[in-house]
C-alpha positions in Angstrom: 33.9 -89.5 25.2 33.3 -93.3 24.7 36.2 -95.2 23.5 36.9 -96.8 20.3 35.2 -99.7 19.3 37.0 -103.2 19.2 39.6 -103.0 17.0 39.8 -105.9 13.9 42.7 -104.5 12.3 46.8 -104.1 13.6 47.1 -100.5 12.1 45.1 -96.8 12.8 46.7 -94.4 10.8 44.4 -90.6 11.2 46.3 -87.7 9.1 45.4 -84.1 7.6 45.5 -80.5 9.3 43.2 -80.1 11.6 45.1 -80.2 14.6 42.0 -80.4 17.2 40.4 -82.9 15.4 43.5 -85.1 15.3 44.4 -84.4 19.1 40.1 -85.9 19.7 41.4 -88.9 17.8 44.4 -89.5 20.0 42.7 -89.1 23.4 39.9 -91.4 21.6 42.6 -93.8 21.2 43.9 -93.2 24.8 41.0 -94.3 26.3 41.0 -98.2 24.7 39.1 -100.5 27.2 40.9 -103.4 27.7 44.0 -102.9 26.3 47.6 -101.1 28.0 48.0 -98.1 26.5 51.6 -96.6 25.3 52.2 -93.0 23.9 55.4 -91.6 22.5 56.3 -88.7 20.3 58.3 -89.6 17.3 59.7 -86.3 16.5 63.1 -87.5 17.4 62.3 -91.4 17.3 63.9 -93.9 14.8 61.7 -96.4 13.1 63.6 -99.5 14.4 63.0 -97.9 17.8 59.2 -97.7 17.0 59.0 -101.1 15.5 61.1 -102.8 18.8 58.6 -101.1 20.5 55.8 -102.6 18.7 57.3 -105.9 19.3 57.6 -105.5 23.3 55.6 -107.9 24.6 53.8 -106.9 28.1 54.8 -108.9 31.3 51.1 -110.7 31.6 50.4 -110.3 28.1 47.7 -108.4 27.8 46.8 -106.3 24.8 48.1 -103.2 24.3 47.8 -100.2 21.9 50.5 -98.0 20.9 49.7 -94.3 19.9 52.5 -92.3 18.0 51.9 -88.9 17.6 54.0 -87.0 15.6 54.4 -90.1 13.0 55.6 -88.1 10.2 58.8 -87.1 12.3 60.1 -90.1 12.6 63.7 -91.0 11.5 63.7 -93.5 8.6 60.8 -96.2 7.2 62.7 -99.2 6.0 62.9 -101.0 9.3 59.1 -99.8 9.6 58.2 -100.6 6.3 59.4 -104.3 6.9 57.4 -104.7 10.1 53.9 -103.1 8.7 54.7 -106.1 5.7 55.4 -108.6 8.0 52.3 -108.1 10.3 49.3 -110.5 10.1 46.4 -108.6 9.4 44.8 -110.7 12.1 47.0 -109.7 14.7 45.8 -107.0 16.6 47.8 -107.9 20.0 49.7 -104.6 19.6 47.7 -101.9 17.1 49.5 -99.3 16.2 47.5 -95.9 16.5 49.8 -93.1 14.0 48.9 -89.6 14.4 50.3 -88.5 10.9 50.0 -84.2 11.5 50.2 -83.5 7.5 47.6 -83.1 4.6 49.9 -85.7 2.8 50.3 -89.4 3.9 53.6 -90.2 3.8 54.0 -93.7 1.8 54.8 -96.4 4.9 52.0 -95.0 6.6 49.6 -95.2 3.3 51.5 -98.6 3.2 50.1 -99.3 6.8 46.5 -98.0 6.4 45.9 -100.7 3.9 46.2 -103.3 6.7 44.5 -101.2 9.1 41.7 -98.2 9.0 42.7 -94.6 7.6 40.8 -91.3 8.7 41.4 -88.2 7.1 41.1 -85.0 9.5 41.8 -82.3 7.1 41.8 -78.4 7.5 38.0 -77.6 7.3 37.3 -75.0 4.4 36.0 -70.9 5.2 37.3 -69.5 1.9 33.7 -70.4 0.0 30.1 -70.5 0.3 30.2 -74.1 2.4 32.0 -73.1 5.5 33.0 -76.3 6.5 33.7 -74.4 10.3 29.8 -73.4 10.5 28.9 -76.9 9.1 31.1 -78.5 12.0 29.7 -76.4 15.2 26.2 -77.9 13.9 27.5 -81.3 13.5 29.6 -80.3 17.4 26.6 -79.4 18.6 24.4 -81.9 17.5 26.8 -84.4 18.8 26.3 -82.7 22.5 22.8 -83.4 22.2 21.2 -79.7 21.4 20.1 -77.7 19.2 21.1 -74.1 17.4 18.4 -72.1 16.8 18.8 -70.4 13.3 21.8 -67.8 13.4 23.5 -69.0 16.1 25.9 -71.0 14.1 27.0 -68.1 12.1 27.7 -65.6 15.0 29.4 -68.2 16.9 32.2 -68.5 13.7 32.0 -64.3 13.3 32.8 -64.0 17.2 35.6 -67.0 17.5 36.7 -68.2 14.3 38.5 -71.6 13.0 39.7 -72.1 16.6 37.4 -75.8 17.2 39.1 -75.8 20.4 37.5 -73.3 21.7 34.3 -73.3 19.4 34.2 -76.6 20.9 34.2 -75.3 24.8 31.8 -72.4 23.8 29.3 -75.5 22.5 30.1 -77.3 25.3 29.0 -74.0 27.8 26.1 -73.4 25.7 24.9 -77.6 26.0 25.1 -76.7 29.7 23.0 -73.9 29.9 20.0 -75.1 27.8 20.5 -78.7 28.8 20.6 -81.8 26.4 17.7 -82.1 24.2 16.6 -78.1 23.9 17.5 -75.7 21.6 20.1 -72.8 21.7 18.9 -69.3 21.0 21.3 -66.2 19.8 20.3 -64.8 23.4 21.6 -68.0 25.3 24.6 -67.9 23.2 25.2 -64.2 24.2 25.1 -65.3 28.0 28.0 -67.8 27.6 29.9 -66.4 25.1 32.4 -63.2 26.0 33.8 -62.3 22.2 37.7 -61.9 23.5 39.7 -60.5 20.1 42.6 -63.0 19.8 45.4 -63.3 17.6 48.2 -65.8 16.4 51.7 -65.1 15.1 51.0 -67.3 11.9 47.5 -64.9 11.7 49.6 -62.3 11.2 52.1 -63.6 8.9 49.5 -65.0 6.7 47.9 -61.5 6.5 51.6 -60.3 5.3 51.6 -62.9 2.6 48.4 -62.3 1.2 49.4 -58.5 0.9 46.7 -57.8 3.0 48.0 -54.7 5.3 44.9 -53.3 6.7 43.8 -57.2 8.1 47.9 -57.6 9.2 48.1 -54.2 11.5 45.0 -55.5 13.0 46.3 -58.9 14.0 49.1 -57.2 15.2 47.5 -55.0 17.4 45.2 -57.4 18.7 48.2 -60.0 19.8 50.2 -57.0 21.1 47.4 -56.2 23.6 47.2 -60.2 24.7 50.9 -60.6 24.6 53.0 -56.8 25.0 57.1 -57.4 24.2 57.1 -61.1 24.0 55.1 -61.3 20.7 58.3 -59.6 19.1 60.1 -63.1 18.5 56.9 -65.2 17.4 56.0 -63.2 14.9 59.5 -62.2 13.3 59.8 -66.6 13.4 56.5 -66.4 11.6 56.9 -63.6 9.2 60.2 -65.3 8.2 58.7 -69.3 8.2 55.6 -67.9 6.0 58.2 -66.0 3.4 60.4 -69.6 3.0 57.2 -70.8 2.0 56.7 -68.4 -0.5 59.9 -68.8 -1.9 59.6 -72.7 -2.6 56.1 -72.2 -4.0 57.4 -69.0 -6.2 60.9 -70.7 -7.8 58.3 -73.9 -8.3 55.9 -71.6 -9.5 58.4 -69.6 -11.8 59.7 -73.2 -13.1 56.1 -74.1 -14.4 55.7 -77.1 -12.0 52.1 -78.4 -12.2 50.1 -77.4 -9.6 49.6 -80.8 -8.2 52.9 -81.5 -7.6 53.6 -77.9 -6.4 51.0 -78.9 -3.6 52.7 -82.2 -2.8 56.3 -81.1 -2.2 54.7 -78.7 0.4 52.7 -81.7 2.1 49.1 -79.5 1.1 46.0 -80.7 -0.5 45.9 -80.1 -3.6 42.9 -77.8 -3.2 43.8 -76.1 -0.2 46.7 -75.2 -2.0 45.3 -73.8 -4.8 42.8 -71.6 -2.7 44.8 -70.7 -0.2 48.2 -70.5 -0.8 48.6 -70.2 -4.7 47.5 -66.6 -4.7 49.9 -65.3 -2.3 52.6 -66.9 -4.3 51.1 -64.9 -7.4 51.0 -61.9 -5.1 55.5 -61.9 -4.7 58.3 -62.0 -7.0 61.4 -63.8 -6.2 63.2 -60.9 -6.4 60.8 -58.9 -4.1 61.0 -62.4 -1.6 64.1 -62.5 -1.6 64.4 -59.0 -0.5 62.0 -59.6 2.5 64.1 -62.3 3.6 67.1 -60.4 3.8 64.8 -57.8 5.5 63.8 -60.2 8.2 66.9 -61.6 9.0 67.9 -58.1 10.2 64.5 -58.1 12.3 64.9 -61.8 13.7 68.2 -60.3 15.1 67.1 -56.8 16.2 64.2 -58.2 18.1 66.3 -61.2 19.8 69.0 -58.2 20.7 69.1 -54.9 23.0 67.3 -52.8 20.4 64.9 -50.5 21.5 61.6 -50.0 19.9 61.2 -53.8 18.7 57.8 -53.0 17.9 57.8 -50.3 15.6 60.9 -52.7 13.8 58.1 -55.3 13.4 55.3 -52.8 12.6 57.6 -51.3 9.7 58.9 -54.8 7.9 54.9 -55.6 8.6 53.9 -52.9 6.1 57.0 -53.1 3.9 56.0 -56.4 3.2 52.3 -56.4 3.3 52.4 -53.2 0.3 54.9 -53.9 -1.3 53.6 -54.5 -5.2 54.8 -57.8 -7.1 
């Protein structure tokens, strides 16, 4: 992967919800010719910590570039804040690569990105016509240096789904087999491809949400045969973070917030908001959520004690929840 091109500004600040996409940006920046790269999480990090940091000169002073991941955990912004307004815009001794995993940019990092570069990463759209996955494994593969024949675009998102990391690999597999410059048939993509049904634990509890049972027993099946027992905790976690959601969106909802602002205090794009999560929230009434939480709290327990038959507990508050009219 070749590294990022001279830098003319102090600040990189890359945000949204695609968290592959961000994670290609950070090993981009980790591989900065010429310069001494620092990482550090800031889930847990002040911003005077960040900003001494910054500061820190190197022994032989040679030019360095600090990557923060995480940079809408860290503790505070007025120290930050201070040091983003105090930086030359010519100064690019230290840049400052920020790794901002939301679909909103907080303001000190907006603040920064207008002394610096911004690029958006966000959650790439299935719900419509433009499936912004499909459109990406071209754009993937096209970046490899092959070809897809006609189809094989398509089957690859029916047979993995949103996962980029491994639609990514599976590109990568298939660029190896018909070598750079030739084109991918449906029948090469069959020989490196072996459709494995996976699942997640925030799958699942999305499935719950959107009341759809049928597409939620499925899930749950298919990450009980990957994972047995230890799926129990995961999913009651998930089931219970997903319902919190649905809570905030429904009292904001109930209270006639706009929409827009609905979408901000959740940190989501306005439009994935409104397409994705907006009609689960008409799908639950507070009453009804508040009931499930109650429900869960018993499960979270059950599951995390010596109760037998976890799994049928978590298979019963699954359909509870999942038909269970608003």
């Amino acid at each position: 992967m070749a590294a990022p091109s001279p830098a003319s500004k102090p600040f990189v600040v890359v945000f949204g919800g695609e968290d592959f996409l961000l994670d290609r940006e950070r090993m981009k920046a980790r591989t900065w010719v010429g310069r001494q790269v620092v990482t550090v999480d800031g889930d847990g990090l002040a911003d005077h910590e960040l900003v001494e940091l910054c500061r820190t000169g190197t022994f032989d002073e040679s030019l360095r570039v600090v990557i923060l991941d995480e940079a809408n955990k860290v503790k505070g912004d007025k120290a930050l804040k201070a040091y983003i307004k105090e930086k030359d815009e010519n100064d690019i001794a230290t840049i400052l690569v920020a790794i901002v995993r939301s679909e909103k940019l907080p303001d000190v990092w907006a603040q920064a990105g207008k002394k610096g570069r911004i690029i958006e990463r966000p959650k790439l759209k299935t719900w419509d016509r433009n499936n912004e996955v499909v459109k990406w494994i071209g754009e993937e593969a096209k970046r490899l240096g092959i070809r897809l024949a006609k189809g094989v675009d398509d089957t690859l998102f029916a047979l993995v789904g949103h996962d980029l990391g491994r639609l990514a690999g599976e590109i990568q597999k298939l660029g190896l087999l018909v070598g750079r410059g030739n084109e991918a048939s449906l029948d090469q993509l069959r020989l490196v491809l072996a459709p494995s049904p996976s699942a997640e634990a925030w799958q699942v509890a999305e499935a719950v949400a959107d009341k759809d049972f049928r597409r939620a027993m499925n899930l749950l099946s298919t990450l009980y045969k990957s994972e047995g027992d230890d799926a129990n905790v995961p999913i009651a976690y998930a089931l219970m973070k997903q319902i919190e959601k649905l809570m905030v969106a429904r009292f904001m909802f109930d209270s006639k917030m706009p929409e827009e602002d609905m979408a901000s205090a959740l940190g989501m794009h306005p439009f994935r908001f409104k397409n994705s999560l907006l009609p689960m929230v008409r799908k639950h009434s507070m009453p009804d959520l508040i009931k499930h939480m109650q429900k869960l709290a018993s499960l979270d327990a059950g599951v995390k004690g010596s109760t037998r038959s976890k799994r049928t507990l978590v298979e019963l508050a699954v359909l509870s929840i999942a038909s269970v009219a608003a």
